[in-house]
C-alpha positions as CSV (number, residue, x, y, z in Angstrom):
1,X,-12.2,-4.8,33.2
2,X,-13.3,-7.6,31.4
3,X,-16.3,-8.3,29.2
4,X,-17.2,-11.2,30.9
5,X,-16.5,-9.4,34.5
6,X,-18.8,-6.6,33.4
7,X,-21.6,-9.0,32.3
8,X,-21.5,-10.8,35.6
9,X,-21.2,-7.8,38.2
10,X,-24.3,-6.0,35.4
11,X,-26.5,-9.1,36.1
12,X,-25.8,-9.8,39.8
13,X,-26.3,-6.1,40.6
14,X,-29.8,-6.5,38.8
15,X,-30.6,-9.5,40.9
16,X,-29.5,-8.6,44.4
17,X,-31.7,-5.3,43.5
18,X,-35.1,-7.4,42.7
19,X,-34.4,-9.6,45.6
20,X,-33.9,-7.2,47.9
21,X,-37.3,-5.4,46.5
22,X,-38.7,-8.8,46.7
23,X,-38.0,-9.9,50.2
24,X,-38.2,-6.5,52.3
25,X,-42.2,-6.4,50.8
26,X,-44.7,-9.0,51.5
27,X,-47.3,-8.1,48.6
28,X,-47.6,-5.3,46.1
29,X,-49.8,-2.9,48.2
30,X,-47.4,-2.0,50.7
31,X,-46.0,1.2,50.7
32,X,-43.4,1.8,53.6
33,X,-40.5,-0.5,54.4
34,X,-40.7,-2.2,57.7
35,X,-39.0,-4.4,59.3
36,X,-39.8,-8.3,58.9
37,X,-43.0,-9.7,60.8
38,X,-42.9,-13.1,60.3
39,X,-40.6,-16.0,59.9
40,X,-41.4,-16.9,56.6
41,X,-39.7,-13.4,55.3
42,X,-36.7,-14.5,57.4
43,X,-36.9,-17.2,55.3
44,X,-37.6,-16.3,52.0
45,X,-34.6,-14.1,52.2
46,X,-32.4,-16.8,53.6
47,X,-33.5,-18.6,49.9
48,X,-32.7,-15.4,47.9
49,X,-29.1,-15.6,49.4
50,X,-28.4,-19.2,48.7
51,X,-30.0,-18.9,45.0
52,X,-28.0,-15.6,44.3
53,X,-24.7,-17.5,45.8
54,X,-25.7,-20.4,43.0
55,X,-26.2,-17.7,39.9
56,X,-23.6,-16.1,41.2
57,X,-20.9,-18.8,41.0
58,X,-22.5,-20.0,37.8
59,X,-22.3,-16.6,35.9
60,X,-18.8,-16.0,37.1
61,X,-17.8,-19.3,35.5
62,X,-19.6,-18.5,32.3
63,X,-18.0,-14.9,32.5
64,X,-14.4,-16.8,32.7
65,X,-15.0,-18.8,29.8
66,X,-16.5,-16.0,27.9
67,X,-13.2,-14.0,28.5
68,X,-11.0,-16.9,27.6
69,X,-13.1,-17.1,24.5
70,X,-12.5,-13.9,23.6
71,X,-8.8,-13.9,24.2
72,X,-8.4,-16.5,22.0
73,X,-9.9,-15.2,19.3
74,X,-8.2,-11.7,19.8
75,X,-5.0,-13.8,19.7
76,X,-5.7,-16.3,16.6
77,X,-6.5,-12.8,15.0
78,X,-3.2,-10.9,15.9
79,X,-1.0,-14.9,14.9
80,X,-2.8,-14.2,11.3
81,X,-2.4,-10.7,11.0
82,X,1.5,-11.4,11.8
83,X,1.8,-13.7,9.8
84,X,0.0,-12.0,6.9
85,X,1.8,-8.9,7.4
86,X,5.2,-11.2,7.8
87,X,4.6,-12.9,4.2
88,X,3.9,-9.4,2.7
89,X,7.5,-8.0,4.3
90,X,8.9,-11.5,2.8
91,X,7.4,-11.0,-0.2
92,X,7.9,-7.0,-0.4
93,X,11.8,-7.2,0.6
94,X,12.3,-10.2,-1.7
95,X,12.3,-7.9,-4.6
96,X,14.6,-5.7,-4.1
97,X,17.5,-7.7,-2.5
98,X,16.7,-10.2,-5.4
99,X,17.2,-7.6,-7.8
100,X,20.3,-6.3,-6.0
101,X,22.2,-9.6,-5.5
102,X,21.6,-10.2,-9.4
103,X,23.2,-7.1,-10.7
104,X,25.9,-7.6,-8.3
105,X,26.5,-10.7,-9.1
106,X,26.3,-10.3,-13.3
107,X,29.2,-7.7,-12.5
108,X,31.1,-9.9,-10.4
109,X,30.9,-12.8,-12.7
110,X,31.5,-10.9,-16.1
111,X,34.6,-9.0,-15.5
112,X,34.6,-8.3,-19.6
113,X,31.4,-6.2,-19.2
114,X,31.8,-2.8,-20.3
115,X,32.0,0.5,-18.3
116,X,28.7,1.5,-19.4
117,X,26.8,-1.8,-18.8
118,X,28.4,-1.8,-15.2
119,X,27.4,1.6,-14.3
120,X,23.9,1.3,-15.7
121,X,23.9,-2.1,-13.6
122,X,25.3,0.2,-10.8
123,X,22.8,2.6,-11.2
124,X,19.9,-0.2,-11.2
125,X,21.4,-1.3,-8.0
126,X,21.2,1.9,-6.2
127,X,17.6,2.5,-7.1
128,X,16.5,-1.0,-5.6
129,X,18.8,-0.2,-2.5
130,X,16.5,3.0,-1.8
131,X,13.4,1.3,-2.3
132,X,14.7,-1.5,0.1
133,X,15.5,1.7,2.5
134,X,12.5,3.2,2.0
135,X,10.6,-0.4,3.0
136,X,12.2,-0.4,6.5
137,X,11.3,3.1,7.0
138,X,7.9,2.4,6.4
139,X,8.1,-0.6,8.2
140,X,9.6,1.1,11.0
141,X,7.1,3.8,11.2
142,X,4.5,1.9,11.6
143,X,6.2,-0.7,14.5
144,X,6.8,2.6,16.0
145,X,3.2,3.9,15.9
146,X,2.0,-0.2,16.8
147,X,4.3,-0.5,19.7
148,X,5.8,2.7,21.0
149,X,2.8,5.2,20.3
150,X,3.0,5.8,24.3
151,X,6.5,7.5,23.9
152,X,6.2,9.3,20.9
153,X,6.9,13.3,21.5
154,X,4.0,15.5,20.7
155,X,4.8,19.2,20.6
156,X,2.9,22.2,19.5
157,X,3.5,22.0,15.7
158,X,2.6,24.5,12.8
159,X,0.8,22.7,10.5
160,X,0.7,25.4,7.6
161,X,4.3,26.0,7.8
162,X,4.6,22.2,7.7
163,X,2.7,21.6,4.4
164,X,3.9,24.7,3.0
165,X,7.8,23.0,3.2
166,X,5.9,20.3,1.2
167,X,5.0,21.9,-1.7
168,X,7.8,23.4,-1.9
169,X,10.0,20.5,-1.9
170,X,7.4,18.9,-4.2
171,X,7.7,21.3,-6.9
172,X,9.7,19.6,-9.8
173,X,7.7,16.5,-8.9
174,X,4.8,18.4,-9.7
175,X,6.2,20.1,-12.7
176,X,7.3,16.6,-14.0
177,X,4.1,15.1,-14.2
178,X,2.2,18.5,-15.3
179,X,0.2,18.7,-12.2
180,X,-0.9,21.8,-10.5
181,X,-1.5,21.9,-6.7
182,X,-3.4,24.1,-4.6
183,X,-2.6,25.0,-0.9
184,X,-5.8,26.7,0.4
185,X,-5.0,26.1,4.2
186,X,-5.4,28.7,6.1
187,X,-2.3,30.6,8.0
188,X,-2.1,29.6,11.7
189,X,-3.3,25.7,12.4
190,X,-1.1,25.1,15.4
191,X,-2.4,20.9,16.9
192,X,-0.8,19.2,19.7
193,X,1.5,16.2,17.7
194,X,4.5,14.6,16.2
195,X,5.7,16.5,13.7
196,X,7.3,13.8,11.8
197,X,3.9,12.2,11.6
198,X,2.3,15.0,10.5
199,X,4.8,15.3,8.0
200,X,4.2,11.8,6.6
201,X,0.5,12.3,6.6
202,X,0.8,15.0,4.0
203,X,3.6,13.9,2.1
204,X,2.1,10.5,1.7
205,X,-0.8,11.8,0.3
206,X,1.0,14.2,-2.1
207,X,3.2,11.5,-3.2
208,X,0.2,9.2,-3.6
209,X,-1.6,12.0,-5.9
210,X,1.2,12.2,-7.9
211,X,2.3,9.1,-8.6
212,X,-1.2,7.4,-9.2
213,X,-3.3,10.0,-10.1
214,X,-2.4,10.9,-13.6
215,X,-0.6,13.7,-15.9
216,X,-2.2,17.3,-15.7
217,X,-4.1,16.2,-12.4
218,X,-4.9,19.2,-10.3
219,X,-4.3,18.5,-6.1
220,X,-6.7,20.8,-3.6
221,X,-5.5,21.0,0.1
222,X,-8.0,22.9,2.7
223,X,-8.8,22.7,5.9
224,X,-11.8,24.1,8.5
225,X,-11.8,24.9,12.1
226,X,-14.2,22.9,14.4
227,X,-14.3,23.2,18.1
228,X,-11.8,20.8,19.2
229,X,-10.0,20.1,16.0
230,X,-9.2,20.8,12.3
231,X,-10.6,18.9,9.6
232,X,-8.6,18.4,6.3
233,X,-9.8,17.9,3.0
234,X,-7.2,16.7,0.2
235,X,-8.4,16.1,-3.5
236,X,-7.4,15.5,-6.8
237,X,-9.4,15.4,-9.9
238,X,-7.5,12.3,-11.4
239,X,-8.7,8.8,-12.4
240,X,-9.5,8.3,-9.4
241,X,-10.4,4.6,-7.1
242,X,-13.0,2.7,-8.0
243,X,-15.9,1.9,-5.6
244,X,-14.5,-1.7,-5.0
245,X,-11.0,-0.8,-4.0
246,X,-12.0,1.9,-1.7
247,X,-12.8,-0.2,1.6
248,X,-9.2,-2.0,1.4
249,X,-7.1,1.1,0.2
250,X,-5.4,1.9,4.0
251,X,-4.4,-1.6,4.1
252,X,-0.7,-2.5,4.4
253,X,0.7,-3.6,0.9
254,X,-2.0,-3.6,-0.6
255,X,-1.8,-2.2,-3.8
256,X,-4.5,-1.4,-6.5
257,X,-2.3,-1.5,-9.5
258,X,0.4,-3.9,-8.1
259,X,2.7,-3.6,-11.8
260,X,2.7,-0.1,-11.6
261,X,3.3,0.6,-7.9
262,X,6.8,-1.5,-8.2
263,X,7.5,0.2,-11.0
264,X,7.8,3.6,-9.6
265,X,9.4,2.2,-6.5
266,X,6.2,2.2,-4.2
267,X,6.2,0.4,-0.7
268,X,2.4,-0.7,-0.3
269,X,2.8,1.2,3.1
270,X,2.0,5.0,2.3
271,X,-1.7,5.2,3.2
272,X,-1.4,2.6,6.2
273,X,1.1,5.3,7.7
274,X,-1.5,8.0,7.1
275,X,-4.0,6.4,8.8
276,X,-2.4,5.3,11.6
277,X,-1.2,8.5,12.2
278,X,-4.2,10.6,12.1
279,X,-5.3,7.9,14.7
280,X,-2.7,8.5,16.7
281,X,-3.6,12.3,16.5
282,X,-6.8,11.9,17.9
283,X,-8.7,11.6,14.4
284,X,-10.1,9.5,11.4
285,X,-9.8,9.3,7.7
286,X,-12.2,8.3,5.0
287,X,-11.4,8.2,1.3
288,X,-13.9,8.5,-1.3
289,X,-14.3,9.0,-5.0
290,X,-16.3,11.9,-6.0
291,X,-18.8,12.0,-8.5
292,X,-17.1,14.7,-10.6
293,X,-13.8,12.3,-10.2
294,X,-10.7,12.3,-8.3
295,X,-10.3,11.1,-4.7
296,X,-11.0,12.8,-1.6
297,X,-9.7,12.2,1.7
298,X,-11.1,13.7,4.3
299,X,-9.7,13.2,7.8
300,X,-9.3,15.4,11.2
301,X,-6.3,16.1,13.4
302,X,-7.2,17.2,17.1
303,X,-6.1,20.2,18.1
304,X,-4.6,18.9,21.5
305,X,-4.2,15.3,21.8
């Protein structure tokens, strides 16, 4: 139901209810309900009918207007969020086809190039073709989650398994940039979801930890059990967000250190994908920065969703 249908059935159940109070007692002092005496109530309650009739139609046109209103402004917003998050995917896959199309292109051109300039030109072109991959999967995702959230699978999934998996595939990552993480989840946390989603929560999170939060950065995952869900806490002790970023940092593409984010081959989309899966699960996120440093996300899953 509609705002505006809500508003008008709200007020005309309010008035029908005073007139009817109104009409059926002559003063204030009366305290039983009786029948009407005299012509005058007749009348009276004739008036209440034809003025109700009048606010009636009156309200119901206001309540149209108020819901076209709103639907266009619901719709001007979704245009310029599509065409926002249009430009970005413009902008985002511009890179790396540009980047592609001129390595293939000095190769093609320069047939005297030597062996090892065209397989380190090679080798520049298959990195920017995996970031280009990477892109649409992201871009996918989150269509997927937009669009199709009523048809995505949920099945009894083992979260601590899951995460475990994670680390383990995260290892030389971790050893690479000198970083230490800690799995503190307990055994057991079975929720009702998508384990692919689940998946990405985690993973994007790691990833996100160790690409941005700096060398010899130690990574905390726990978790604790509430009632009708589990609430996760993942934290590093890096260098951490500062206050201003903070509010924007789940947007899509947006990127706090836009130089360095390209140069390791980030998409802009990791923490969008988080977020709208742990909404999709039933839960929220929240991302702070600690005072003893680092940055904590702290966000619940639903144990059946």
């Amino acid at each position: 139901m509609s705002e505006g249908r809500k508003m008008w059935l709200s007020v005309m159940a309010v008035f029908l209810l005073y007139a009817t109070i109104f009409t059926l007692f002559e003063d204030y002092d009366r305290k039983f309900l009786t029948l009407f005496n005299e012509s005058s109530d007749w009348h009276l309650l004739l008036f209440s009918l034809v003025v109700l009739a009048g606010l009636a139609f009156m309200l119901y046109r206001y309540a149209q207007r108020m819901d076209q209103r709103i639907n266009h402004e619901q719709a001007e917003k979704e245009n310029r969020l599509r065409r926002e998050l249009t430009q970005n995917i413009a902008h985002e896959l511009k890179t790396p086809v540009a980047s592609i199309l001129g390595y293939v292109d000095t190769i093609l051109q320069h047939p005297e190039l030597g062996e090892d300039v065209k397989h380190q030109f090679i080798v520049r072109t298959q990195v920017q073709a995996q970031r280009l991959t990477a892109l649409l999967q992201d871009i996918s995702t989150l269509n997927r989650m937009d669009y199709a959230a009523n048809i995505i699978s949920m099945d009894d999934v083992n979260v601590s398994f899951l995460v475990a998996d994670i680390v383990q595939e995260s290892e030389l990552a971790l050893e690479q940039h000198g970083m230490v993480l800690r799995n503190c989840l307990p055994q057991g946390i079975i929720v009702k979801g998508n384990a692919t989603l689940l998946y990405g929560i985690f993973r994007n999170l790691l990833d996100n930890a160790i690409n941005y939060a700096g060398r010899g950065t130690t990574i905390e995952i726990s978790a604790r059990e509430e009632p009708n869900e589990w609430e996760f806490t993942f934290m590093d002790d890096g260098i951490g967000v500062s206050e201003e970023h903070l509010p924007r940092i789940f947007e899509r593409f947006y990127r706090i250190d836009k130089g360095r984010s390209r140069e390791i081959g980030g998409t802009g989309l990791g923490l969008s994908i988080v977020k709208n899966a742990v909404t999709l699960h039933g839960g929220s996120i929240t991302a702070s920065s600690p005072k003893t440093g680092g940055l904590l996300f702290q966000f619940t899953i639903k144990k059946n969703t």
